[in-house]
Residue frames as qw, qx, qy, qz and C-alpha x, y, z in Angstrom:
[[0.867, -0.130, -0.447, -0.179, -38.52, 27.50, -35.67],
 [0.203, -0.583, 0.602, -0.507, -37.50, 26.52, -32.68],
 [0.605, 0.037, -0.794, 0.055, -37.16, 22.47, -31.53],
 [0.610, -0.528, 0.061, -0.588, -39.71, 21.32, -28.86],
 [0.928, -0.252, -0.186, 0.204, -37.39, 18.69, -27.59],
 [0.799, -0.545, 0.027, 0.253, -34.78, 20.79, -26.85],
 [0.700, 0.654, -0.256, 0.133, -31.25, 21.69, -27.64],
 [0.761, -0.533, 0.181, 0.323, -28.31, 20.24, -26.90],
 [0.093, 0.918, -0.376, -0.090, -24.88, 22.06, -27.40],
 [0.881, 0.063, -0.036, 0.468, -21.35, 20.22, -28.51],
 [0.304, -0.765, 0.385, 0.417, -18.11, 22.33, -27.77],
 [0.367, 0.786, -0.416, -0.273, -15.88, 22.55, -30.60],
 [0.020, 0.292, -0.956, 0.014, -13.79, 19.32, -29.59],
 [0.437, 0.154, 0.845, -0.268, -16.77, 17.33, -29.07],
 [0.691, 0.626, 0.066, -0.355, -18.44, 18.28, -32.59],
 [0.197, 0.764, -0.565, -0.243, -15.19, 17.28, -34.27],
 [0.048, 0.308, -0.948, 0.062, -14.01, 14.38, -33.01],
 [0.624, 0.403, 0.623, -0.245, -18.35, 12.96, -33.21],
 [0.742, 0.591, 0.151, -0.279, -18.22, 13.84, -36.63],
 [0.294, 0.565, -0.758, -0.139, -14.84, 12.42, -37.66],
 [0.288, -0.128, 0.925, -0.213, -15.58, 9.27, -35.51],
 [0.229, 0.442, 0.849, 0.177, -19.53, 8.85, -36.95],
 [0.021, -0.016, 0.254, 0.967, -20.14, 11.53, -39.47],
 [0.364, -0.293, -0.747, -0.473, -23.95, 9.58, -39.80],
 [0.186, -0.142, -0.814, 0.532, -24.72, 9.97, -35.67],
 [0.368, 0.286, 0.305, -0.831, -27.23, 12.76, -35.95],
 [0.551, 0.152, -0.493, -0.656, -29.29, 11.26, -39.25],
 [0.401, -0.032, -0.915, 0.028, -29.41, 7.87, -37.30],
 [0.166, -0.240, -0.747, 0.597, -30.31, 9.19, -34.40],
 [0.472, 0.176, -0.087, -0.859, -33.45, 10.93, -36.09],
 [0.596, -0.019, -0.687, -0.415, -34.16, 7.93, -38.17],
 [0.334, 0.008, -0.802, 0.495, -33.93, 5.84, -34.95],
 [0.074, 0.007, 0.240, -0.968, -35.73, 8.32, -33.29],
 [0.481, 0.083, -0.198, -0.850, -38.47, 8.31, -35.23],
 [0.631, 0.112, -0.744, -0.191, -39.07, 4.42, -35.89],
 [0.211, -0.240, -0.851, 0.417, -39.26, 4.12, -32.01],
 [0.056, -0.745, -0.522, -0.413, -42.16, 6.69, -32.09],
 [0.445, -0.449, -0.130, 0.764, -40.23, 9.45, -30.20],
 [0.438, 0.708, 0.335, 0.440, -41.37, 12.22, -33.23],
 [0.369, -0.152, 0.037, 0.916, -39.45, 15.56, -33.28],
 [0.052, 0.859, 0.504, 0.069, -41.65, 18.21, -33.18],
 [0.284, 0.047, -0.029, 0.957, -40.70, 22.37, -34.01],
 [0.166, 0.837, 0.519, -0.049, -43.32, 24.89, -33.52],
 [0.289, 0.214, 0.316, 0.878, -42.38, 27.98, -36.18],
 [0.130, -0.798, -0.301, 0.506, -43.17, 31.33, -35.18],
 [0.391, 0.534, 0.363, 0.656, -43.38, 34.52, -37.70],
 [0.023, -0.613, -0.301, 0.730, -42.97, 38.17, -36.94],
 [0.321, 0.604, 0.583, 0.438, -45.08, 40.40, -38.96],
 [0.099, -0.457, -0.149, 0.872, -45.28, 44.39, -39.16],
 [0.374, 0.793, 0.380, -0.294, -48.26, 46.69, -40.43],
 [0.586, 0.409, 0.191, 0.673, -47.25, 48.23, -43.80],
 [0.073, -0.976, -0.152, -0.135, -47.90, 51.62, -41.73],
 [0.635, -0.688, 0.316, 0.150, -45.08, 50.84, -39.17],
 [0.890, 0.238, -0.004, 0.388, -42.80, 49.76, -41.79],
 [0.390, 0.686, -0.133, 0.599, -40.91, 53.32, -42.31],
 [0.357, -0.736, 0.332, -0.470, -40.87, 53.92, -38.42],
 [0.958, -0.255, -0.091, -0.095, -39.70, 50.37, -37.46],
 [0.516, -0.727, 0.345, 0.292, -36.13, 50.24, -35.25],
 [0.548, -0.293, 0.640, 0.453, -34.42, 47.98, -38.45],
 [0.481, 0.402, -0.237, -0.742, -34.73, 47.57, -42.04],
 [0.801, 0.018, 0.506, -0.320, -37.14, 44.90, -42.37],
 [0.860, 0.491, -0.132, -0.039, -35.20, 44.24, -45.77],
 [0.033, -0.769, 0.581, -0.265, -32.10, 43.39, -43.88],
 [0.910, -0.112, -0.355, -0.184, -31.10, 40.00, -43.78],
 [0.506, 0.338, -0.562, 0.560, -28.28, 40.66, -41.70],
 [0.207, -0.342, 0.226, -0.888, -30.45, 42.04, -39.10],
 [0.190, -0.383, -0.878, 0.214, -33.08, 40.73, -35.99],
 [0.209, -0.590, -0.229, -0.745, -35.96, 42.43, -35.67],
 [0.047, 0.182, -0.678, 0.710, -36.73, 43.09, -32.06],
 [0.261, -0.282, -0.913, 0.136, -39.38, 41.10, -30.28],
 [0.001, -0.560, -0.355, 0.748, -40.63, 44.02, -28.63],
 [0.247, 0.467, -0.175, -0.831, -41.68, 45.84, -32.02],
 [0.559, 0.267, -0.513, -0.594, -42.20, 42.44, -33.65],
 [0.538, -0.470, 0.609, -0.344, -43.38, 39.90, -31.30],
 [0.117, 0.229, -0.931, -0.260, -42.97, 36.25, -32.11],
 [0.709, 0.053, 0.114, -0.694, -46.07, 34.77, -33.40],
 [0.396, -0.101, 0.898, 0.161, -46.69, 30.99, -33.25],
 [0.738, 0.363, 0.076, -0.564, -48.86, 29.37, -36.38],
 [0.819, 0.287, -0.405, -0.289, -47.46, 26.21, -36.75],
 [0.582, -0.464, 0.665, -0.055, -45.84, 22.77, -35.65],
 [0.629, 0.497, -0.541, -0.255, -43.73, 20.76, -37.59],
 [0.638, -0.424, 0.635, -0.097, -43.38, 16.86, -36.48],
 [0.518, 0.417, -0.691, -0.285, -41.70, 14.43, -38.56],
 [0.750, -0.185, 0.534, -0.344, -43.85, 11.07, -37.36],
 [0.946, 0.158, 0.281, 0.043, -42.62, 8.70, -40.17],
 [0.184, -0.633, 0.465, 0.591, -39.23, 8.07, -41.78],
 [0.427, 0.566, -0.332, -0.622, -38.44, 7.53, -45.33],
 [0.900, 0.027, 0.394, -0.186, -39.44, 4.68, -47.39],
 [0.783, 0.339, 0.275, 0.443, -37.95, 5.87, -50.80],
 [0.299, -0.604, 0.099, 0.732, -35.13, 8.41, -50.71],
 [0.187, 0.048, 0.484, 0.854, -34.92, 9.08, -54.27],
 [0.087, -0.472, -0.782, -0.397, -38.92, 9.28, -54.52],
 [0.478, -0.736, -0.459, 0.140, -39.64, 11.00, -51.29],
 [0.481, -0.654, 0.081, 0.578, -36.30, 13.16, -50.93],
 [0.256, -0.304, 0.409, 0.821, -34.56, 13.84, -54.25],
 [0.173, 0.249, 0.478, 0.824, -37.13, 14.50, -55.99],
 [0.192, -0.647, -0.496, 0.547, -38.87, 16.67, -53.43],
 [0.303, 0.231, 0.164, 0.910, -39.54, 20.53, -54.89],
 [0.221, -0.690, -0.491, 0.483, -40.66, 23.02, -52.97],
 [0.365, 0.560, 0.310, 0.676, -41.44, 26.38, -54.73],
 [0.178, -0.479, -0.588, 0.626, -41.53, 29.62, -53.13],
 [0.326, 0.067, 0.042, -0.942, -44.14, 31.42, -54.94],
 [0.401, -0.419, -0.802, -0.140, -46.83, 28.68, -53.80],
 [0.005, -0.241, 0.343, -0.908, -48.19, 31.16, -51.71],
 [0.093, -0.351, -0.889, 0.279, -50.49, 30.33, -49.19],
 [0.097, -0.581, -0.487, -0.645, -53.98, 31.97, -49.77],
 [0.307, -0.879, -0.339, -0.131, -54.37, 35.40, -48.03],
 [0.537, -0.463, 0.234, 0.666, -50.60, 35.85, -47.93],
 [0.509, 0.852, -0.112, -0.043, -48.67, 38.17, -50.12],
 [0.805, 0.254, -0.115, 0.523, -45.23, 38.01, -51.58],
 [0.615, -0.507, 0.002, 0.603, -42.36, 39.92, -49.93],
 [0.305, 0.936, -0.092, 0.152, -40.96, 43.18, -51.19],
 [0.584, -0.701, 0.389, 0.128, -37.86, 41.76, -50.28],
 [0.379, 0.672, -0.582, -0.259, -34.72, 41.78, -52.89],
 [0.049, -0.521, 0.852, -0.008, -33.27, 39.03, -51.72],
 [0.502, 0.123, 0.842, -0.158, -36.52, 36.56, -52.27],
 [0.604, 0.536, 0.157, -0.569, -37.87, 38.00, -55.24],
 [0.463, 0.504, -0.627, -0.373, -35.72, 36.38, -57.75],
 [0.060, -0.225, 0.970, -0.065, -36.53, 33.51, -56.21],
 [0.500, 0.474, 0.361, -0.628, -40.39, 33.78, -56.07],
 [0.565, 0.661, -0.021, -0.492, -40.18, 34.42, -60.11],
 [0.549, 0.525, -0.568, -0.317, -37.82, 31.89, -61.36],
 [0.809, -0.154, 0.559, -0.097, -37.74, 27.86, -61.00],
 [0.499, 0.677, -0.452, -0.298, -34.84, 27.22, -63.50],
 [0.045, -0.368, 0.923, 0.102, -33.57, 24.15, -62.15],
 [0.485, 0.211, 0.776, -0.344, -37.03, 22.51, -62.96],
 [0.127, 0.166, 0.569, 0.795, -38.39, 24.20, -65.43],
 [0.505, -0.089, -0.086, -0.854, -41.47, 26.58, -65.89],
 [0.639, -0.149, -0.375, -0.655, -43.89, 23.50, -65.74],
 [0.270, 0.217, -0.889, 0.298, -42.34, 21.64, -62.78],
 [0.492, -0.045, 0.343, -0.799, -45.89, 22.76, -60.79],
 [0.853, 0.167, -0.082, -0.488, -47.71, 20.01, -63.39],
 [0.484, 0.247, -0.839, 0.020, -45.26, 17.42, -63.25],
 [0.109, 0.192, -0.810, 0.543, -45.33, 16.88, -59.48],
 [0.467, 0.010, 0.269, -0.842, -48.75, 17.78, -59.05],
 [0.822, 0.127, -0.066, -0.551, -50.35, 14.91, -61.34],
 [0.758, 0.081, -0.635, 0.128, -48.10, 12.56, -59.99],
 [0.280, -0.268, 0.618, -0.684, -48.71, 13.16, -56.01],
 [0.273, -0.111, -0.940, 0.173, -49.87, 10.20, -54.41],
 [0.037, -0.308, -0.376, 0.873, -51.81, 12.85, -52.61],
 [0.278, 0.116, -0.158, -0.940, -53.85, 13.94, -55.51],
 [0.580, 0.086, 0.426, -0.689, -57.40, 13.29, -56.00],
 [0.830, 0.429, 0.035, -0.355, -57.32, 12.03, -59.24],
 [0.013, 0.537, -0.843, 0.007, -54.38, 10.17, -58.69],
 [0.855, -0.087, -0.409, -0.306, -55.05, 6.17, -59.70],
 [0.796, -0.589, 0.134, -0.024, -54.41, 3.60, -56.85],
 [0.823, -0.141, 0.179, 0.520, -50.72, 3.38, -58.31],
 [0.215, 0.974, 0.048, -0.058, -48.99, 6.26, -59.23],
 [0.677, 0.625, -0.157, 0.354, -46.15, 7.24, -61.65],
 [0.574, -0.796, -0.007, 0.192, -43.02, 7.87, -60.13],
 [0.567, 0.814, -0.120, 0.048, -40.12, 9.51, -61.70],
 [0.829, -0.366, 0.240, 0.347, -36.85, 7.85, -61.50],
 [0.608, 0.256, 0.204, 0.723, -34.83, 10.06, -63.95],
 [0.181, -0.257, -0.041, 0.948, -34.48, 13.55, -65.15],
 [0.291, 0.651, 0.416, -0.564, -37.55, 15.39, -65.32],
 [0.094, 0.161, 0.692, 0.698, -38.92, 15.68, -69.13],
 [0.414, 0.443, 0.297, -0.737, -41.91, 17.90, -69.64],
 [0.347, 0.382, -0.585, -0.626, -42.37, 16.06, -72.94],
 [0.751, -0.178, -0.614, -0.163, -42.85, 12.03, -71.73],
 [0.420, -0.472, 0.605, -0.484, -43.26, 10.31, -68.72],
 [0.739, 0.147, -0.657, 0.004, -42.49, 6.60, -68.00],
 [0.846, -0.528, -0.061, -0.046, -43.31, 4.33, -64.68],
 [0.142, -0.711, 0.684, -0.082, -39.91, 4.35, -62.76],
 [0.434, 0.268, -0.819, -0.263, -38.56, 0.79, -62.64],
 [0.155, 0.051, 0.773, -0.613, -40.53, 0.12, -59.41],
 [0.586, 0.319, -0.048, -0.743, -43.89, 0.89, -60.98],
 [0.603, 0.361, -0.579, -0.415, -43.34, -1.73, -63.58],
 [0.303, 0.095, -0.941, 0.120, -41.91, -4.72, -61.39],
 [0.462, 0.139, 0.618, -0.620, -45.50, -3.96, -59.22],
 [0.518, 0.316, -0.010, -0.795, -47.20, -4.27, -62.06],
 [0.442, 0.328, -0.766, -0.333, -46.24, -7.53, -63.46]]
């Protein structure tokens, strides 16, 4: 990913002495950002290699310590990311956000890569069914009614109860 506004560098003494003085400057200046309709925008590039080329390729492509070279793997764009609105509810919107990585996007495959596979196959801090909580309570979903549950506690695959927002709309 790479930031389409730019980047701007701090020297060592200037990162210090901004983030002892206002530890909050960069999160404001996003929020801030945004709210004046300025939107941050990234556009995310992927390099990809043929499974022929894999055994003849300069690094090992299972090497996270490693860049693959541009020249053997060139940088493909296939997305932009712009954050155009800030948050209403942090807990609703942010902590409980979950983002799985074996949603795999159809016509991808998973990695043969050690270092993602245990991640791919296990989603212990949620539990196994964390896919149906979130999923029939997106705001997003089709069959979602014009108000929609929102969990304000710790996830329970057993009950589910309106947060305390929910309720005080409802009355």
């Amino acid at each position: 990913m790479f930031p389409d506004q730019g980047v701007q560098d701090y020297t060592q003494q200037e990162a210090e002495t901004l983030a002892g003085a206002d530890p909050d400057a960069f999160t404001r200046d996003l929020f801030n950002s945004i709210a004046s309709g300025n939107y941050p925008s990234w556009t995310v590039y992927a390099q990809t290699v043929e499974l022929k080329d894999v055994a003849s390729f300069p690094v090992n492509i299972f090497d996270p310590t490693r860049r693959w070279p541009t020249d053997a793997a060139p940088l493909r764009r296939f997305a932009k990311i712009t954050l155009n609105e800030n948050v209403q509810d942090a807990f609703g919107e942010i902590e409980q956000a979950s983002f799985s990585p074996a949603a795999i996007v159809p016509g991808w495959d998973v990695s043969a890569d050690p270092s993602k596979s245990p991640r791919i196959h296990n989603s212990f801090e949620l539990g196994a069914d964390f896919f149906f909580l979130f999923f029939f309570f997106s705001p997003n979903s089709p069959s979602s009614p014009s108000f929609h549950l929102r969990l304000s506690r710790a996830v329970s695959t057993h009950h589910q109860f309106p947060s305390a927002q929910s309720q005080q709309a409802t009355l």
